[in-house]
C-alpha positions as CSV (number, residue, x, y, z in Angstrom):
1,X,14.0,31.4,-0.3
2,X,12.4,32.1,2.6
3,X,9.6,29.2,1.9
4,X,12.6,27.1,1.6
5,X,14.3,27.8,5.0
6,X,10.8,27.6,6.5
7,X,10.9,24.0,5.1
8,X,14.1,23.1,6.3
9,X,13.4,24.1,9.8
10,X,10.3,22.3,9.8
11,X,12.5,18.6,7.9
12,X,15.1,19.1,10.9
13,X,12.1,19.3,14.0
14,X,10.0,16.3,12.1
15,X,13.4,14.8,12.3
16,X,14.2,14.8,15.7
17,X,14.3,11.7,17.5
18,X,13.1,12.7,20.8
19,X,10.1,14.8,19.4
20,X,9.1,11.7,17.9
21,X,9.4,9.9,21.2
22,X,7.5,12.7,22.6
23,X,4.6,12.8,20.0
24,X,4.1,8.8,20.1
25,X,3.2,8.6,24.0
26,X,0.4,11.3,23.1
27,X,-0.7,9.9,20.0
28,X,0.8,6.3,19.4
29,X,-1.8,5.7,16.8
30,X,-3.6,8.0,14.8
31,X,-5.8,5.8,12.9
32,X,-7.4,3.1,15.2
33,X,-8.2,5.8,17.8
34,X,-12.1,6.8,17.4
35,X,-11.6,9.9,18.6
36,X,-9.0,10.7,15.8
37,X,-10.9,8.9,13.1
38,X,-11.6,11.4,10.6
39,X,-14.2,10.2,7.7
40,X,-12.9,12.3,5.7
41,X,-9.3,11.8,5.1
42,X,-7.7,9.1,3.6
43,X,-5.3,6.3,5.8
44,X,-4.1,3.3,4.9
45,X,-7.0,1.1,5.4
46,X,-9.9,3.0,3.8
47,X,-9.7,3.3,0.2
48,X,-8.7,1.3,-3.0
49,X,-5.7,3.3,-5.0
50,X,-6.4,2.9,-8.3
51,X,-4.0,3.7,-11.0
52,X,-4.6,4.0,-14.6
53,X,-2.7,3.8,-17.7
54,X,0.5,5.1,-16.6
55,X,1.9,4.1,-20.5
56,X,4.6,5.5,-22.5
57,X,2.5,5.9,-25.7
58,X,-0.3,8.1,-23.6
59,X,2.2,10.3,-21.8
60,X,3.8,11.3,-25.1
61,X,0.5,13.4,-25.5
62,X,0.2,14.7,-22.2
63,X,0.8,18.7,-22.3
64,X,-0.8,19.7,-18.7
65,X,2.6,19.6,-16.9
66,X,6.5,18.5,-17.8
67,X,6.2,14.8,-18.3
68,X,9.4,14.4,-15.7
69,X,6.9,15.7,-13.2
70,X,4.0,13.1,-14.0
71,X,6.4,10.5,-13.8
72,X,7.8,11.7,-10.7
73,X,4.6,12.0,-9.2
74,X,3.6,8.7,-10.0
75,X,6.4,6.9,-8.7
76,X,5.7,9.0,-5.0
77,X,2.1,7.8,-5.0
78,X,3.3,4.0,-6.2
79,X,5.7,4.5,-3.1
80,X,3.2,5.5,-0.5
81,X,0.6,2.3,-1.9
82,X,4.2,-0.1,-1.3
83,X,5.5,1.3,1.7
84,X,1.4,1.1,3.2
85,X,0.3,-1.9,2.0
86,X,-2.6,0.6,0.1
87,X,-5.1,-1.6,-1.8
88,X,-3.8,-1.4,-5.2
89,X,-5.3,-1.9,-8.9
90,X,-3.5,-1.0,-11.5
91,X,-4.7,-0.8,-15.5
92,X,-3.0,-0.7,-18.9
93,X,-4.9,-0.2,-21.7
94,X,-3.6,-2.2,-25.3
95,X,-0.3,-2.4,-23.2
96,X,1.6,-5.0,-25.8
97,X,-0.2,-4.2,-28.9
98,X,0.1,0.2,-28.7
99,X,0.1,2.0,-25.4
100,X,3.4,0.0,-23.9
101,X,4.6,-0.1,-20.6
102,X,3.8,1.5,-17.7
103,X,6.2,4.0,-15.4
104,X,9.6,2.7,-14.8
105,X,8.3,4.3,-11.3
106,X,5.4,2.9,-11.4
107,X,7.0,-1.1,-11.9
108,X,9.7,-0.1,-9.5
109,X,6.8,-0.6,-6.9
110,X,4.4,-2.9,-8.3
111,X,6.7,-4.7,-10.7
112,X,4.2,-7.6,-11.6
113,X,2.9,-6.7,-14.7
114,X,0.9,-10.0,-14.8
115,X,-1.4,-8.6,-12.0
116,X,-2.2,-5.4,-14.3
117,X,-5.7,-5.6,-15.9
118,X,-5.0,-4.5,-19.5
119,X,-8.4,-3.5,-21.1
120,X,-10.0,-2.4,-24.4
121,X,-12.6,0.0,-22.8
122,X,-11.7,3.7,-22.7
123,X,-13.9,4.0,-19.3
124,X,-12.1,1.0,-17.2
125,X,-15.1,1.1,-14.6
126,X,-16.6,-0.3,-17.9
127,X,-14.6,-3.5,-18.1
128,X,-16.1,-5.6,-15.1
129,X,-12.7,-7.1,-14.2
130,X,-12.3,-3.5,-12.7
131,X,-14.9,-2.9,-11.2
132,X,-14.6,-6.5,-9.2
133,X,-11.3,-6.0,-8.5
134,X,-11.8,-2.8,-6.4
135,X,-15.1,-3.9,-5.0
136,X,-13.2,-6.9,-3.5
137,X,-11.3,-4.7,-1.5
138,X,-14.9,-4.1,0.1
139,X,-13.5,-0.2,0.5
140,X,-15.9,2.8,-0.2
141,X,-13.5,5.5,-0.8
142,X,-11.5,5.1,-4.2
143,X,-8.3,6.8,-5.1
144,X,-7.9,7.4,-8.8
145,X,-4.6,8.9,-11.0
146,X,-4.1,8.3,-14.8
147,X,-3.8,9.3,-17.9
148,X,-5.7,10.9,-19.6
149,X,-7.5,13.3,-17.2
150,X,-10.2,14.4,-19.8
151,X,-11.3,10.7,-20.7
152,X,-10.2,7.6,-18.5
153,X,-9.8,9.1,-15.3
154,X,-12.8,11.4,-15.6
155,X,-15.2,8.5,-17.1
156,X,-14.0,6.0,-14.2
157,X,-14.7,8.6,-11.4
158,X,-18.1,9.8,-12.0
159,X,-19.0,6.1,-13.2
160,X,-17.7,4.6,-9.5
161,X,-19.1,7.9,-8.1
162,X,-22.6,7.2,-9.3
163,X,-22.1,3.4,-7.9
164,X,-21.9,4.9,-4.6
165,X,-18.1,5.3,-4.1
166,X,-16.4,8.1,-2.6
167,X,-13.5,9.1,-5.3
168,X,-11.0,11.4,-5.2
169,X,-8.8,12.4,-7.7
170,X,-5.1,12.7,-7.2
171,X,-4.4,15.6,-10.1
172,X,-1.2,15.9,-10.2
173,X,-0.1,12.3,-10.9
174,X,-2.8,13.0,-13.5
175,X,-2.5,14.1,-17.2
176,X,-4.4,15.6,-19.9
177,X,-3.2,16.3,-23.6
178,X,-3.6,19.9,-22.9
179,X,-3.8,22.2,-19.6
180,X,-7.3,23.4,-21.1
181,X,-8.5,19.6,-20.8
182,X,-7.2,18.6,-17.8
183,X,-8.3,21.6,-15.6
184,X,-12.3,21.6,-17.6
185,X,-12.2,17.5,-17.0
186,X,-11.2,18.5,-12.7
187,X,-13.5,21.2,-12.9
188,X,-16.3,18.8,-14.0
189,X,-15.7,16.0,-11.5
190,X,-15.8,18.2,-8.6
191,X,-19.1,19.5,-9.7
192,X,-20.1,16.0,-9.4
193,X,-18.6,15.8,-5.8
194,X,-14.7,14.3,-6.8
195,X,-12.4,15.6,-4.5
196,X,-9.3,16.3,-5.7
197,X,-6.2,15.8,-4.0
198,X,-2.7,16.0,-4.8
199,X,0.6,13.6,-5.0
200,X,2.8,14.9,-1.8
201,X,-0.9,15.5,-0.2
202,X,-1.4,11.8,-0.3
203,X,1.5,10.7,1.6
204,X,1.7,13.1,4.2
205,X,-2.4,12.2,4.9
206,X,-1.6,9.1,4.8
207,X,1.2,8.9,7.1
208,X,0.1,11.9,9.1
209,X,1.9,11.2,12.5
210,X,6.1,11.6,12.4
211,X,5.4,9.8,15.7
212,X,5.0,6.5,13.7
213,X,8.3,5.3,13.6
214,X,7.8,2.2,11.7
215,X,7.1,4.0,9.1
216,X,9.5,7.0,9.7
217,X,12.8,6.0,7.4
218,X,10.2,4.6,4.6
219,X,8.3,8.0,4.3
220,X,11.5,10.0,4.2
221,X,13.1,7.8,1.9
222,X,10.3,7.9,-0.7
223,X,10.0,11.8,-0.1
224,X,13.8,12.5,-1.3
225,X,13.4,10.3,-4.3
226,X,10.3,11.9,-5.7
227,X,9.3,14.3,-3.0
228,X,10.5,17.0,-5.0
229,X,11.7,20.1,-2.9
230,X,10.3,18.7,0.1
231,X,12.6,15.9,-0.9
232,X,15.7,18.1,-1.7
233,X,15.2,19.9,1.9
234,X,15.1,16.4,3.5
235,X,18.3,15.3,2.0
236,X,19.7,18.7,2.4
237,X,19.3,18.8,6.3
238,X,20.5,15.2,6.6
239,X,23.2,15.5,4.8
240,X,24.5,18.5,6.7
241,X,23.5,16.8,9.8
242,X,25.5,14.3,9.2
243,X,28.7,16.4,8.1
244,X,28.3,18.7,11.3
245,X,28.2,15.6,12.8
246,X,31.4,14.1,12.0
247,X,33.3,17.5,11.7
248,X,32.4,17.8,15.6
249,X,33.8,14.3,15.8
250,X,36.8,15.3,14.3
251,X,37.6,18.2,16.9
């Protein structure tokens, strides 16, 4: 409870308009100011978001977490690559003949299922129409969720990390077909220098400035639908600002 009411207090500050005003005229942009540039973290710009297999018939298998929280997960990183304009690749493997579609959250987003690359090859950094697709994007750092943890995702990061690029591994928008398999196939690719990350971590690194008010309403809006509690506490405090609001109105 009292993580919750920590949270709330901290949705209604973000969510005050003159805080915002009075964070942008310190900071009116985060990410094109050398002196905020960190090479470490991920922005909009830097890295290729690359999103594999996302299909019904491989999530029936998943066991590392409650499939409604994959999917959810999913759809809040598709949501952040949209709202961003992140360079995107997304892969299906055997998508019409056995794995199926991908997320419903996922198509929400990117709803083009012409510009997926569906492949035969377990490793997708071993189909070259992958590997040219995010070396397009002439990006070295390479964002990678899928399913599963303990073969595609795993295979694809340590073979882009031996071609030089700097992966990370978003884990919770990440399956494996049991917890045992998912947390050995982590555990493996951060030996080998993957850095794991996770779904609400992305957003909020990428967005990391409530003073960017373009981008205010879109970030919120993605965090209630598939933000979780974060979300909930978002729509909670609105909500109730917004009845407060017009019960004062009404006195």
């Amino acid at each position: 409870m009292k993580k919750f009411l920590l949270s709330v207090i901290a949705v209604l500050f973000l969510m005050n308009a003159p805080v915002q005003a009075q964070w942008k005229q310190y900071n009116p942009n985060p990410y094109n100011d050398p002196a905020n540039a960190s090479k470490e973290l991920l922005n909009p710009t830097n890295h290729v978001l690359l999103m594999i297999d996302h299909e019904s018939q491989m999530a029936f298998a998943v066991e590392s977490q409650p499939i409604e929280e994959l999917r959810n997960n999913s759809g809040l990183i598709s949501g952040t690559a949209k709202i961003y304009d992140i360079a995107t690749v997304i892969t299906t493997v055997a998508e019409k003949s056995f794995s199926g579609p991908v997320f419903p959250e996922i198509r929400e987003y990117f709803p083009d299922s012409k510009s997926y690359i569906d492949r035969t090859t377990m490793n997708s950094w071993e189909d070259k129409r992958v590997v040219k697709a995010v070396g397009d994007f002439n990006k070295k750092k390479l964002v990678i969720a899928g399913l599963w943890t303990e073969v595609c995702v795993l295979t694809a990061a340590l073979s882009a990390l031996e071609d030089g690029y700097e992966v990370y591994v978003i884990t919770d928008a990440s399956g494996g077909i049991s917890q045992e398999a998912h947390d050995m196939a982590i555990t493996r690719m951060v030996q080998a220098g993957v850095k794991p990350v996770t779904s609400l971590q992305y957003l909020l690194e990428v967005h990391r400035d409530w003073a960017r008010g373009d981008m205010y309403e879109a970030v919120l809006k993605v965090s209630k639908k598939y933000g979780g509690a974060y979300g909930l506490g978002i729509d909670y405090i609105k909500t109730m600002a917004e009845w407060i609001k017009e019960d004062g109105n009404n006195h």
